[in-house]
Structure formats: C-alpha cells, structure tokens
C-alpha positions in Angstrom: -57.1 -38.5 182.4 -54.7 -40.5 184.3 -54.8 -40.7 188.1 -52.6 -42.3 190.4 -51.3 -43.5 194.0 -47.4 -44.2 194.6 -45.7 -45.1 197.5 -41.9 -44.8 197.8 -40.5 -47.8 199.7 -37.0 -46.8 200.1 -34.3 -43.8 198.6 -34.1 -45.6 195.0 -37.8 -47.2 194.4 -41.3 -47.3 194.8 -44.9 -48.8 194.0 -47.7 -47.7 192.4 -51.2 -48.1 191.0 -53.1 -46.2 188.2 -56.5 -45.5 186.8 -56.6 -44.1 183.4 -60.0 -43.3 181.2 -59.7 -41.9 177.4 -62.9 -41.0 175.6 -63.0 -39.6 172.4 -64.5 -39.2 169.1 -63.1 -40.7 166.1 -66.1 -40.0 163.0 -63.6 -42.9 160.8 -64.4 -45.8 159.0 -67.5 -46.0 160.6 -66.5 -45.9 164.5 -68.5 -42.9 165.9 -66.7 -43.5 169.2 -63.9 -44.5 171.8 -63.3 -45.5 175.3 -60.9 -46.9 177.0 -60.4 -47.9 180.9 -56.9 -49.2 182.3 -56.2 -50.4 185.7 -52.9 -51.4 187.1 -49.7 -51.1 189.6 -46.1 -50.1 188.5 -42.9 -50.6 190.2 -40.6 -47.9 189.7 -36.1 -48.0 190.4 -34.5 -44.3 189.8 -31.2 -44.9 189.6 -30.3 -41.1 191.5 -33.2 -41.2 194.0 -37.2 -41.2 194.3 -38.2 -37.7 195.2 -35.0 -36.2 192.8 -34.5 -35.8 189.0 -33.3 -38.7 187.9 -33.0 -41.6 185.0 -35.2 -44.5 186.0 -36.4 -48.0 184.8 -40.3 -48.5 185.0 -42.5 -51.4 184.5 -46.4 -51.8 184.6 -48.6 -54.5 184.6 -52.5 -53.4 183.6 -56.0 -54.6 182.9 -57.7 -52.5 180.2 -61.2 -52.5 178.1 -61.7 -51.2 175.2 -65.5 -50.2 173.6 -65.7 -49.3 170.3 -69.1 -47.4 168.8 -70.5 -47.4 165.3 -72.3 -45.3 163.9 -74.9 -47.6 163.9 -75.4 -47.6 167.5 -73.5 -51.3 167.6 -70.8 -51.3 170.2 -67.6 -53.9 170.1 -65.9 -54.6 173.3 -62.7 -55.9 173.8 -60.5 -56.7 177.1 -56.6 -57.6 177.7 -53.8 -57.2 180.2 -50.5 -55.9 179.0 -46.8 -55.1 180.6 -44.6 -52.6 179.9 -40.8 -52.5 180.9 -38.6 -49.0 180.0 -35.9 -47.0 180.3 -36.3 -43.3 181.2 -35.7 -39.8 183.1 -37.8 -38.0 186.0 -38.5 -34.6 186.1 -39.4 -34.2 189.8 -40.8 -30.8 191.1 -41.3 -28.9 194.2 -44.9 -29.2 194.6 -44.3 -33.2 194.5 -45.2 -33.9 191.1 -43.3 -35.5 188.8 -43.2 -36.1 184.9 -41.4 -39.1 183.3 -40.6 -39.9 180.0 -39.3 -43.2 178.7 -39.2 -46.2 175.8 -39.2 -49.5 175.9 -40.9 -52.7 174.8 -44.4 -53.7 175.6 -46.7 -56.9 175.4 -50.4 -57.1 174.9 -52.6 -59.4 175.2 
C-alpha cells in the first residue's frame, strides 16, 4: 500500500511526500516473515505539464525499516535512507490520479 500527498507548485513541477507499508509472507530459508515501512518526499519536473500526460524526471529521498521474522520467532531489524533519481512518463487521468512509470539509478544506505 502506498499512500501519498503532492502539491503542484507551478505548470511543470511539484512536491510530495509518501508513506508506503509491505507485509508479506516469505516461508524461505527460514524467514517466516516481512515488513517493510518507507517514509519520504519527492520532487517531481514533467517536462509537458503537471496535471497532463507527460515524460517526467522524478527523485525521492526516503527513510525505510526493514523487520525480518524467523521461524523461530527471532526478528532482525534493519534501517536506511535511500535516493532515487529517474527518467519517466505520466499517465494522468480525469478523476486526478495519475500513474508513472520510470528507471533510473538508486543509492541505499
């Protein structure tokens, strides 16, 4: 599940920030479990406008967790921060939502 909040601060770009929460079950190598939390803001430049279709370059700075369980019961956490910078397109639709596809490099820490 990814939720977000954007804010459009002129034709070509706007400002964001994002919650995202995975949880799933992975029954490998002894990891019964998996969750993962991210936090972070994006800044967003579509190179046609905001609100249209459009190609775009996107990049994200986040805070995530990660929480591993065994199947012991034992649980591993680990934390990080990571950015993201890509090239992509917009698909922007009536009901204002919009879906975005895109590559590029990313580092994490």
């Amino acid at each position: 599940m990814i939720n977000g909040l954007n804010y459009s601060l002129d034709q070509n770009s706007g400002v964001g920030f994002f919650v995202e929460q995975v949880s799933r079950n992975i029954n490998k190598n002894n990891v019964e479990k998996l969750e993962q939390t991210f936090y972070g803001s994006a800044y967003v430049y579509n190179f046609e406008c905001y609100f249209c279709d459009s190609f775009l370059v996107l990049s994200t700075l986040w805070l995530g967790s990660t929480d591993y369980e065994t199947k012991d019961g034992s649980i591993y956490s680990y934390t990080g921060w990571g950015i993201q910078i890509y090239g992509g397109y917009q698909w922007y639709f009536e009901n204002n939502v919009s879906f975005t596809i895109g590559l590029g490099p990313s580092y994490i820490d």
